[in-house]
N, C-alpha and C positions, 0 to 999 in steps of 0.2 A: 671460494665456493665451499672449502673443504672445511671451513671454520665455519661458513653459515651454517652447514648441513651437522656440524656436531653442536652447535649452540639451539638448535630447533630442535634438534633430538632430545637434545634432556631438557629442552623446555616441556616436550611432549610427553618425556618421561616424568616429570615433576607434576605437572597436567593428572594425568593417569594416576598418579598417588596417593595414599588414604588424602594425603592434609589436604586436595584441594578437588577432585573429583567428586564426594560425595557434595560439595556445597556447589560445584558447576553442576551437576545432575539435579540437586533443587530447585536453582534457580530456571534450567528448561524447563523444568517441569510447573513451576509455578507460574513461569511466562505465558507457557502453552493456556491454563488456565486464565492467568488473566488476559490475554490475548481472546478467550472464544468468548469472555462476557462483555455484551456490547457498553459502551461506556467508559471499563477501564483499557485505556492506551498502555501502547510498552513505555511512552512519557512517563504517564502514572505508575505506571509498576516501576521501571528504575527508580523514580524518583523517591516510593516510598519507601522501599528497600534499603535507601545509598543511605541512612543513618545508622542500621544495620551494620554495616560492614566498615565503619569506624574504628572497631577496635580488631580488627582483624589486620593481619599482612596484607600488604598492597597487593601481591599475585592473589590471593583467593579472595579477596573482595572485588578486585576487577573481575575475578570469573566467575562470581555469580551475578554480579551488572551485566556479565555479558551473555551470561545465558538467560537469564530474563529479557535481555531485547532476542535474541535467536527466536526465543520459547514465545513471545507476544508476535513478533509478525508472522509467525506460521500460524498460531494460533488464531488469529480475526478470521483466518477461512474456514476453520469449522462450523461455526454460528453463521457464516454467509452464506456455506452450503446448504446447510441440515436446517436453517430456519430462516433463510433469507433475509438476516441479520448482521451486517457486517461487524466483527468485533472491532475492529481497528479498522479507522480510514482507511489502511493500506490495502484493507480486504473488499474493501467498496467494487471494484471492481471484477472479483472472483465471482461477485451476485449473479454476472447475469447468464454464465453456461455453467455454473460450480449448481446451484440450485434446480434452473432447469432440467440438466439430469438426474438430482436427487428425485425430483417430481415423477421421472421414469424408471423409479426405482431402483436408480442406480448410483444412490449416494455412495457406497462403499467404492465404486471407480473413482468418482468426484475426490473425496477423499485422498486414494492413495496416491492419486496424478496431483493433489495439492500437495501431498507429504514429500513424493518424491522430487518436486520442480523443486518445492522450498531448498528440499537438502542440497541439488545442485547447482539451485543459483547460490546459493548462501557457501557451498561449499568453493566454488568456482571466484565468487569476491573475497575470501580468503588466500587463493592461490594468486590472483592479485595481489592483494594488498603486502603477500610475503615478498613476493619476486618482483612487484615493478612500483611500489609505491612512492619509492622518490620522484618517480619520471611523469609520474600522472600530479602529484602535490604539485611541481614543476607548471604543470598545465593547468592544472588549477586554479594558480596564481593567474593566468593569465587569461581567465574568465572573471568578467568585470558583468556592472549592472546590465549592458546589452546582451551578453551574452544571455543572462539568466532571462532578459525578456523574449530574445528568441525561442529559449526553451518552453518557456510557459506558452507563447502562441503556439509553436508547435504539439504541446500539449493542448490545446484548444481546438485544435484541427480535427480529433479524437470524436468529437461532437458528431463529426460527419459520421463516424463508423457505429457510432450505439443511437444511432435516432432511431433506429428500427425501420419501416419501412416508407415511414414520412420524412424529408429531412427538412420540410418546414416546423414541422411540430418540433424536430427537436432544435431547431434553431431558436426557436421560441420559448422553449425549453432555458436553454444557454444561455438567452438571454438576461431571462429573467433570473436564473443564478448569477448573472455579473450584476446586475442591477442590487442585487440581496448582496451580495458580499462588498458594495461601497457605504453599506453602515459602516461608523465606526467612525475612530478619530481620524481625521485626514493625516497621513504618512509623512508631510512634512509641516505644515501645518497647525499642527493639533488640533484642527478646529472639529466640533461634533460635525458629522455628517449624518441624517436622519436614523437618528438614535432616542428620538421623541424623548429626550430628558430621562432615559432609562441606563442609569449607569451599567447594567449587565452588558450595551448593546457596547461600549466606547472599545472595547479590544475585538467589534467585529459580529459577526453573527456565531454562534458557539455551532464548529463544526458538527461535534458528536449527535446533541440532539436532532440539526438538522437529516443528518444525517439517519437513523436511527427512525427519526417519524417517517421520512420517505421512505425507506425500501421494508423497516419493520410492521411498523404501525398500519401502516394505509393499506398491508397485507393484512393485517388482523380485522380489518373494518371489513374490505372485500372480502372476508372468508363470513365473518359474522351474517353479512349482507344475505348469506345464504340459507341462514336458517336449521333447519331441518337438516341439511345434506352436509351438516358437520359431523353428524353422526355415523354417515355412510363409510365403507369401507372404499378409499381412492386409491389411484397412485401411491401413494404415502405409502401406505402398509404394503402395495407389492413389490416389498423389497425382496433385492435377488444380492445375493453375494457375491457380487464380480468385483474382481478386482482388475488393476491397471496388470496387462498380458505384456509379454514380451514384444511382440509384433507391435503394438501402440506403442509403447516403450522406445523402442526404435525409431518408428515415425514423430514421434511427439522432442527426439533428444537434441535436432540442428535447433527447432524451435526454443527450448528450454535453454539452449546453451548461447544460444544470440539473445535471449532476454537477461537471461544473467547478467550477461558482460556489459547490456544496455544500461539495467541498473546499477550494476559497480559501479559504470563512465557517471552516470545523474548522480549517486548517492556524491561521490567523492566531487561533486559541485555543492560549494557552501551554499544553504538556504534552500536548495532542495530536499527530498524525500521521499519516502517507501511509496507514499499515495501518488505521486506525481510519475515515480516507478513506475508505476503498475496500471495506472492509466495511457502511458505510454508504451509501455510492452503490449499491452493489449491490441493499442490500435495497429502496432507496426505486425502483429502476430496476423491481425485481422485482413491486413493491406494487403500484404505478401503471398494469404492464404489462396490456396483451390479450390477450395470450400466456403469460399463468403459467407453463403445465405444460412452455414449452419449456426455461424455465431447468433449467440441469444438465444439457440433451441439446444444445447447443450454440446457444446463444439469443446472436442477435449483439448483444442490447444487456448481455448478461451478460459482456461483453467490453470492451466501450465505456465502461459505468459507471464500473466499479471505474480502468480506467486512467486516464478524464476525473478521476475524482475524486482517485485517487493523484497526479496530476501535478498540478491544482490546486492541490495542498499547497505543490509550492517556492514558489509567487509568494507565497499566503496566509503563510507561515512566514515571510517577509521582514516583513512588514508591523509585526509588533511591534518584530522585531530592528532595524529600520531607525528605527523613531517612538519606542521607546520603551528600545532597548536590550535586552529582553525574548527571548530563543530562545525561536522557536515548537515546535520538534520541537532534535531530537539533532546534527542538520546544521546547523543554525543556531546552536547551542551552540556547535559548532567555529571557527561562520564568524563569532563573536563574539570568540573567542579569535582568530583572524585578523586582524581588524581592530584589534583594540586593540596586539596586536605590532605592528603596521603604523603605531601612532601617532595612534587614529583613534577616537575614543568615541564608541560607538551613540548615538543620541537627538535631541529635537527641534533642538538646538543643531546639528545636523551636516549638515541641509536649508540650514542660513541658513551654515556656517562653511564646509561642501567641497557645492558646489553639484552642481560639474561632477562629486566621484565617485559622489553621490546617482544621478545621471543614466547616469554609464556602467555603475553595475550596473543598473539597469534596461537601459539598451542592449543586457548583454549576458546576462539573462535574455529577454531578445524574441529576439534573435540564435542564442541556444543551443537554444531552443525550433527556430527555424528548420534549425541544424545535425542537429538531433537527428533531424525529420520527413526531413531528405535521407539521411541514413546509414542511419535506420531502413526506407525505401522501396528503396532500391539493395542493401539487406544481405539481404533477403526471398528473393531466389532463394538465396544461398549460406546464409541461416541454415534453408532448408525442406530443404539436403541432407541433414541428420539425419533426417530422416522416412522417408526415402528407402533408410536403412539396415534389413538385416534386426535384428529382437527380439534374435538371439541375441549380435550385436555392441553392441545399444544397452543391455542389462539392464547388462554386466560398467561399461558408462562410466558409467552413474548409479550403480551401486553405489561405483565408483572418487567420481565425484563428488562422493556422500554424507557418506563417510567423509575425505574431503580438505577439503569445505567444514565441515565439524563439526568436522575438529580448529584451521581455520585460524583459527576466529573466537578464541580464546581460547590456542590454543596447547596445548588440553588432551586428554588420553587421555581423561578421564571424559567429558567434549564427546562422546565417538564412542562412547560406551558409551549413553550417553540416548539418540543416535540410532537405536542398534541395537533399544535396548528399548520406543522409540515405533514402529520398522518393527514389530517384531512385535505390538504391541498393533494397530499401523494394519491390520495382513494379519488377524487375529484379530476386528476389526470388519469388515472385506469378508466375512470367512464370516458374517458373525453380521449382517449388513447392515444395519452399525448407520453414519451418517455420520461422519467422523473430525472435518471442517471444526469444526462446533460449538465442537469441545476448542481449537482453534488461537484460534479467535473468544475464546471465554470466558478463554483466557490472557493474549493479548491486552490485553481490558477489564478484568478482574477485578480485578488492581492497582490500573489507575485509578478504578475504581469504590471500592474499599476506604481506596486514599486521601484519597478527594473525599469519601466517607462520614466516615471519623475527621477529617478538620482540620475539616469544616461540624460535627460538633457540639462541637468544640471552640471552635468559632467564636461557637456560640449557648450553651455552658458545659451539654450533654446536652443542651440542646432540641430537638426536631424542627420546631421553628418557621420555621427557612429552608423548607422544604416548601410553606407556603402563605401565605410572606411577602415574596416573590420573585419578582419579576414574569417575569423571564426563565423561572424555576426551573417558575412555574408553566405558559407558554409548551410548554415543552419537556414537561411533563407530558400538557398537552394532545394533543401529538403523538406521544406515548406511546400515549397510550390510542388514539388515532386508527389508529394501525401495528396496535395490538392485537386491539381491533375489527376493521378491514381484513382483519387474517389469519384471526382466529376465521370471520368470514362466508365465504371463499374456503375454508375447509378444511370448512366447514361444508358448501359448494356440491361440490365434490369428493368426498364419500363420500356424497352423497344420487347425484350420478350413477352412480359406482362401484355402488352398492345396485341401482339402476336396469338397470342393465346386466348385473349380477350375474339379476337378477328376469326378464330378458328373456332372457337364455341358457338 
């Protein structure tokens, strides 16, 4: 212990020092930014980066790969809050109490209840990944294709929690996002599946644009749709300067601190991810809550959740990559290719052969964590100036936006053509007040689910026998049904009141 605690120190201290702090401080800081504009992912930003840092020491090129993922997944909440624009999938979920409170003028709380979950989930998967990462890699191993497919149903169960107050509509919803996400080549197969001979569709439907036309776009149409009353002074402009109080603070930290540790446990499962994170923190935040019916009208742990659980993911994602060699998510993928250019093979060999770089990427995932909560906290006054602008200047920049983050991901015109035709499906479900979220969710999971479903019976040669031979598998079922139940009895409680009230007017 006494050897750990002086090889972390001067990792920290090394961390901290001219040669490698001011390029871990850029790289937050550049995350942050490419994280709030929709379209570029932390994927995208390590990825263009990591040539970069070729000619550099292996410690300060891994720590500004890592502050650019830190700085990207806190960053997609700003553009979800202040424009209902998620910048990164992972922030998909922060859309729907992170905005609705900006709406009540209270993006600056939105805000700092984002900055501050991110720092301590993100900081929380770091004190993971230092102290027990062998022991979770260990278990890691020992999640195979079933498991990950119970994961993803149990992220599917989520559906029940964001329908809003139909949960036909959003079943309908979910559907037709599973139905959209079996473009694509078949997974074992390779055969096209309804990709109408458009090679763009063969790796799938392009999350970002879908993404992006639903919750950015089909807002921009609905506002246009009004005309005249863009000009008016709304919500938007009655901005109030509150920030997150010690008293929320308190109430808002068992929450934050159980999604954390949610998304560390998901991140540090290969083939999951931040978005899968944060759509599942959310619903366990929502399940658990006292407050049900505030989620979706600005519910501050509808904010906290999803971020806690999103940032959780960088420390948890390390943890294979680091013990086993394994990328837990797409950034890690990268940041495995990083290392190995750099001379430097993932795995258990590399705790016992490079001690000291073991250590300063930890240093400088605690450290970035740190950079991330100051930049995030001091950026709140000038990133709440957008709020601040009237509708009729802020519709033409997310439309600009839209169309710029959809072409950038891929470089493609059809990219902004998806986008254009999920705004109008998303504007076409506001009249029909059906929720959009659902279809994002179920595009999301549904690959993973379909994957984990085909290799597990290939695994058992057709059997359905992983189902109840599976200790984990069975685990995860139980808390399936448990999610289930839970929702069925609250929706149940909910239209007996509704009846009630309906009977008494």
């Amino acid at each position: 212990m006494h050897d750990f605690l002086a090889h972390f120190g001067a990792a920290l201290a090394g961390t901290l020092s001219p040669a490698i702090l001011p390029g871990l401080a850029l790289g937050v800081a550049g995350g942050i930014a490419i994280g709030a504009l929709p379209g570029l992912t932390a994927t995208m930003g390590v990825a263009v980066l990591l040539p970069l840092t070729f000619g550099m020491p292996a410690s300060v090129g891994m720590a500004v790969l890592i502050g650019v993922y830190v700085g990207a997944i806190y960053g997609g909440s700003i553009s979800a809050i202040l424009l209902k624009t998620p910048g990164t999938p992972a922030a998909a979920a922060t859309v729907f109490d992170g905005h609705a409170l900006a709406q009540q003028g209270l993006a600056a709380k939105a805000l700092s209840i984002s900055t501050v979950a991110s720092f301590i989930g993100g900081l929380l998967s770091a004190a993971v990944l230092v102290t027990v990462s062998p022991i979770l890699a260990r278990m890691a191993l020992a999640i195979s294709a079933p498991e990950r497919l119970m994961l993803a149903l149990f992220g599917l169960t989520v559906i029940a929690s964001i329908s809003g107050n139909s949960l036909v509509k959003g079943l309908i919803a979910g559907i037709f996002g599973l139905l959209v996400s079996t473009a694509g080549l078949d997974y074992v197969t390779s055969h096209p599946r309804f990709t109408y001979d458009q090679l763009e569709l063969f790796n799938g439907p392009p999350i970002i644009p879908v993404l992006v036309g639903l919750f950015a776009l089909s807002e921009a149409f609905a506002q246009m749709e009004k005309g005249a009353a863009l000009n008016a002074t709304d919500a938007y402009r009655a901005f109030k300067r509150q920030y997150l109080s010690w008293t929320e603070f308190k109430g808002l930290l068992p929450v934050i601190l159980k999604s954390g540790l949610i998304g560390t446990l998901i991140g540090a499962i290969p083939g999951a991810g931040a978005d899968i994170a944060a759509f599942v923190t959310y619903g366990e935040a929502k399940r658990s809550s006292p407050d049900r019916e505030m989620f979706g009208k600005g519910a501050l742990s509808g904010i906290a959740a999803p971020e806690a659980g999103n940032n959780g993911v960088t420390g948890g994602a390390m943890i294979p990559l680091l013990t086993l060699g394994v990328p837990g998510d797409a950034v890690t993928a990268i940041l495995l290719g990083a290392l190995i250019i750099q001379g430097l093979q993932p795995g258990p060999l590399l705790f016992s052969e490079k001690p000291e770089f073991v250590h300063g990427v930890f240093a400088a995932l605690v450290v970035g964590n740190f950079l991330m909560l100051a930049f995030g906290l001091l950026g709140i006054k000038l990133f709440c100036r957008v709020v601040e602008l009237k509708k009729s200047h802020v519709i033409p920049m997310i439309v600009m936006l839209s169309v710029v983050g959809s072409f950038a991901m891929n470089n493609s015109v059809f990219d902004v053509w998806v986008c254009l035709v999920f705004g109008v499906i998303g504007y076409l479900m506001q009249k029909a007040e059906i929720p959009s979220s659902p279809i994002i969710l179920a595009i999301i999971l549904g690959p993973m689910a379909e994957i984990s479903l085909r290799q597990s019976l290939l695994m058992y040669e057709g059997s359905y026998a992983f189902l109840w031979t599976r200790p984990i598998v069975l685990a995860f079922a139980a808390v399936i049904a448990l999610s289930l139940w839970s929702t069925w009895k609250i929706n149940r409680q909910q239209r007996r009141a509704a009846k009630e009230a309906a009977w008494e007017g």
